[in-house]
N, C-alpha and C positions, 0 to 999 in steps of 0.2 A: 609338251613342255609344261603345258597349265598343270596337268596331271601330275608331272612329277614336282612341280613345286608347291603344289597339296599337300603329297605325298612327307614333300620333307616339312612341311609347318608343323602337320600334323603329328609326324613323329619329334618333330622336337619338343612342342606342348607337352607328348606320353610321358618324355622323358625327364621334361622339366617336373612332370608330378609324379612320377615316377621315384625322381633323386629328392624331393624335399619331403616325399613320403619315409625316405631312406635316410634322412635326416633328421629326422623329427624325433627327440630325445622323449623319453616316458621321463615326466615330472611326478617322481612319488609324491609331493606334498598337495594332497586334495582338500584339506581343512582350512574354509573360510571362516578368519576370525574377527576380520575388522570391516565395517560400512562405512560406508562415508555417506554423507547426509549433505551435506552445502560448504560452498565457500566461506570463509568465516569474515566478516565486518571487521579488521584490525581497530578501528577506532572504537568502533563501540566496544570492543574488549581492551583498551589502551595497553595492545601486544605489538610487538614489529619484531623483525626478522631478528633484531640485535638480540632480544630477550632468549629465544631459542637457540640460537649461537653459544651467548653466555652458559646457559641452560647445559647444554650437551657439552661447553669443553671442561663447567664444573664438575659435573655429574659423577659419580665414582658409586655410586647404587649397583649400576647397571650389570659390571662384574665383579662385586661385589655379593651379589646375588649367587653365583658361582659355586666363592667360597662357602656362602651361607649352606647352600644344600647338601652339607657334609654332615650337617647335624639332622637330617633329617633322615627317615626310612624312605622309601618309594620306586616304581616301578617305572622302569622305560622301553620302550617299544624303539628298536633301532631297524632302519629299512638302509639297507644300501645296495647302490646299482653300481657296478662298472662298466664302459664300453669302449668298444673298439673302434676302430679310426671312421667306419661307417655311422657311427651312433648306434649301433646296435646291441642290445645287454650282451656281456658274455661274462659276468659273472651277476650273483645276488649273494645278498649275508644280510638271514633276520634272527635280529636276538630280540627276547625279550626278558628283562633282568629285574632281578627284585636286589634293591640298594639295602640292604638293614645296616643300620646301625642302632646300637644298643649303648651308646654314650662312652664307652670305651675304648672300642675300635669300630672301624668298617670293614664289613665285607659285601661281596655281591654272591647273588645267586641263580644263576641260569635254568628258568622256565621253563625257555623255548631257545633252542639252537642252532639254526640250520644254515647251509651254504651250498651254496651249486655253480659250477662253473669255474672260471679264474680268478679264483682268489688270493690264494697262497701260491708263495713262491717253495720250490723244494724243500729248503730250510726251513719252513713253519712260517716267513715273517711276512707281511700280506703282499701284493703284484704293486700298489700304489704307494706309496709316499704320504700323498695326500688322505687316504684313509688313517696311516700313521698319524700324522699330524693333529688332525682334526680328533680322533680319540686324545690325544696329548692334552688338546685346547677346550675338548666340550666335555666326551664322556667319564671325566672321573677315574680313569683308570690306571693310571700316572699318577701317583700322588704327589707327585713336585711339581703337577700341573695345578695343584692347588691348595698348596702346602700352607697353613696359618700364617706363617710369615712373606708369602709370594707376595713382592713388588710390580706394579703394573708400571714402569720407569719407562721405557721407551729409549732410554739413554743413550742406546748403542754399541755398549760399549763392548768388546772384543768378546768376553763371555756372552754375551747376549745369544741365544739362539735365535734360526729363523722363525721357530716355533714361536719365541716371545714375544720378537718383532708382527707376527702375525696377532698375537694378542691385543698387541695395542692398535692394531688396525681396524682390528672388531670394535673393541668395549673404548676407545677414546679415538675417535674419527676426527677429523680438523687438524691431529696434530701432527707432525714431522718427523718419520719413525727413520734414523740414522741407520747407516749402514747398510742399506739394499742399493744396489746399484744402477744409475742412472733414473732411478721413480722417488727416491729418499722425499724428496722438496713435495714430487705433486700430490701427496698426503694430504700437505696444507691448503684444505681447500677454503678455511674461511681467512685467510693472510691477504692482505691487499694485493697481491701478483696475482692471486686466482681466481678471487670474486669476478673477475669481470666476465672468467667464462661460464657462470652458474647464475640460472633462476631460481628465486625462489617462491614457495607456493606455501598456501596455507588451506586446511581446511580442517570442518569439525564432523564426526562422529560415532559409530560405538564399536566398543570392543567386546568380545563376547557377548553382543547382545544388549548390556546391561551399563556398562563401562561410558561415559563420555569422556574422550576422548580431542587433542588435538593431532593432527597429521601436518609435520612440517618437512616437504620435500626441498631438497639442494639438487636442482637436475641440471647436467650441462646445456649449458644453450646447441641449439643445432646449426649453428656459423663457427664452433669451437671444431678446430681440427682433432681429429681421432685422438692421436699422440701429444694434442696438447695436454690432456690430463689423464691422468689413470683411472680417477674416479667418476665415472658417468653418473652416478643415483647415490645419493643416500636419504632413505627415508625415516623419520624418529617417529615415534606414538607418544604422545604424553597425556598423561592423567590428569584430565583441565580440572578437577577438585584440589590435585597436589602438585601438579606440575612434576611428576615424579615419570621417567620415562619406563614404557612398557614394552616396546619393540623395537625394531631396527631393523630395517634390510640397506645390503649396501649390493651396489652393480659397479665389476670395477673391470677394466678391459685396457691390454697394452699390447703395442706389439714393436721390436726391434730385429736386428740382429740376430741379438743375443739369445732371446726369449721373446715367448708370448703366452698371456693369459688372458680367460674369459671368464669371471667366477659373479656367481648371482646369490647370495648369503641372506638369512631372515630368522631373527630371533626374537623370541617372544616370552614375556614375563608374567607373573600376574600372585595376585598376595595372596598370601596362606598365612592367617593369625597373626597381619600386620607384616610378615615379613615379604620384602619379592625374590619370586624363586623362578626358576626358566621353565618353559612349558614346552617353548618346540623351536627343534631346531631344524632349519632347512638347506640344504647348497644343491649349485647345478654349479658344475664349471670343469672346463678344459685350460692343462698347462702343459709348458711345451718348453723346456732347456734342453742344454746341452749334452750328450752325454747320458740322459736318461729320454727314456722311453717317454712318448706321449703318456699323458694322464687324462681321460674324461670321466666323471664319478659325480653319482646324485647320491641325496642321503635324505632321511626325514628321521627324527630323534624327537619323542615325544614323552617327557615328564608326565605324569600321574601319580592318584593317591601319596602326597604328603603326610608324613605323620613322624612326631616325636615321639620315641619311642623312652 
């Protein structure tokens, strides 16, 4: 009897590391860009949480930055993974693209091209949704993703894409994106109904090295039920010389009925000739509706060589 309840601990252990071996997602995004150094004294910097608050729901730099880098040449290095319900890749797509513009128009030009696995659906248009999307939202390739006159409104209203409503998710956090259902409110995470399930942290130090920097987290408290919010993390960088913000990751996690998602996002900025322009861009995350297939997909999007041409 001893023996055979050995037997089965022990295989349950193989298995337990077994399946989290089998779980364990590859995070393309290996580039550490920010330290953190200490806590920072709020009083000797006479800053409090309100000022950071303030700070990010004014903020309009940040995708603004976006549209800025239409005027510029440069080079991006795109990694994307897809997986299947085990977390296992079963698809890749590496582009690497050279953006020119020459003040007149844009075009892009591909480098490096490659793809393996499942990508594409028969029609030519890619397996994920979410790969859709997020070309819509980061890379430039959609020019009504980032057309001179694009509105970051938030508004909801009936035109509104989900694609846009996801825009305002990204580049204006805090505020109450209309029209998704059943999550629309838990947006609002700095409104007096939600503060009470968020800490907040502060600390100070560098970005690339060089940068001083502050780091101001909104993290759910851990007595905050799952479902009470969608938004578990978001983190800001601000440039403690200008207060001008340099990154962002957000961790946002729901699950219903209807749906469920688990998406971990990280953007990052930094100035070229005074202006700020995106450096890199990062996701992990799994979504799950109705009606369409699971989606799990990582991505790493890294901007280089800026230049006016």
């Amino acid at each position: 009897m001893a023996k055979k309840i050995i037997f089965i601990a022990l295989f349950a252990i193989t298995y337990n590391l077994a399946y989290a071996q089998q779980i364990q997602r590859f995070n393309p995004d290996t580039i550490r860009t920010i330290v953190i150094d200490s806590a920072i004294n709020i009083r000797s910097h006479k800053l409090n949480a309100q000022d950071f608050i303030d700070a990010m729901l004014a903020d309009t730099s940040f995708y603004k930055a976006f549209h800025d880098m239409k005027a510029y040449a440069f080079v991006a290095e795109n990694r994307i993974y897809t997986y299947d319900k085990k977390n296992r890749i079963d698809g890749r797509m590496y582009r690497k693209i050279k953006h020119i513009n020459n003040g007149m128009d844009h075009k892009i030009e591909y480098i490096v091209k490659r793809d393996s696995g499942n990508v594409y659906k028969k029609n030519g248009k890619y397996q994920l949704y979410t790969i859709e999307m997020f070309d819509y939202v980061f890379s430039n390739t959609y020019k009504t993703g980032f057309s001179k006159n694009d509105a970051l409104t938030g508004s909801g209203g009936k035109n509104e894409s989900y694609k846009d409503k996801l825009k305002t998710l990204i580049f204006e956090p805090g505020r109450k994106v209309k029209g998704i259902p059943f999550i629309s409110s838990k947006t609002e995470v700095f409104s007096p109904e939600f503060r009470q399930f968020y800490n907040y942290q502060f600390a100070g130090g560098k970005y690339l090295d060089t940068i001083p920097v502050y780091r101001f987290r909104v993290v759910r408290k851990s007595s905050t039920a799952p479902n009470d919010v969608m938004i578990n993390e978001i983190t800001t960088i601000f440039d403690e010389r200008t207060f001008q913000i340099l990154g962002r990751y957000i961790d946002m996690k729901y699950s219903n009925l209807f749906f469920s998602f688990n998406v971990q996002m990280n953007i990052e900025m930094n100035n070229f000739g005074g202006e700020l322009l995106p450096v890199k861009i990062s996701y992990q995350g799994n979504w799950n509706v109705p009606f369409h297939k699971e989606e799990r997909a990582s991505f790493l999007i890294v901007h280089k060589d800026y230049k006016r041409e």
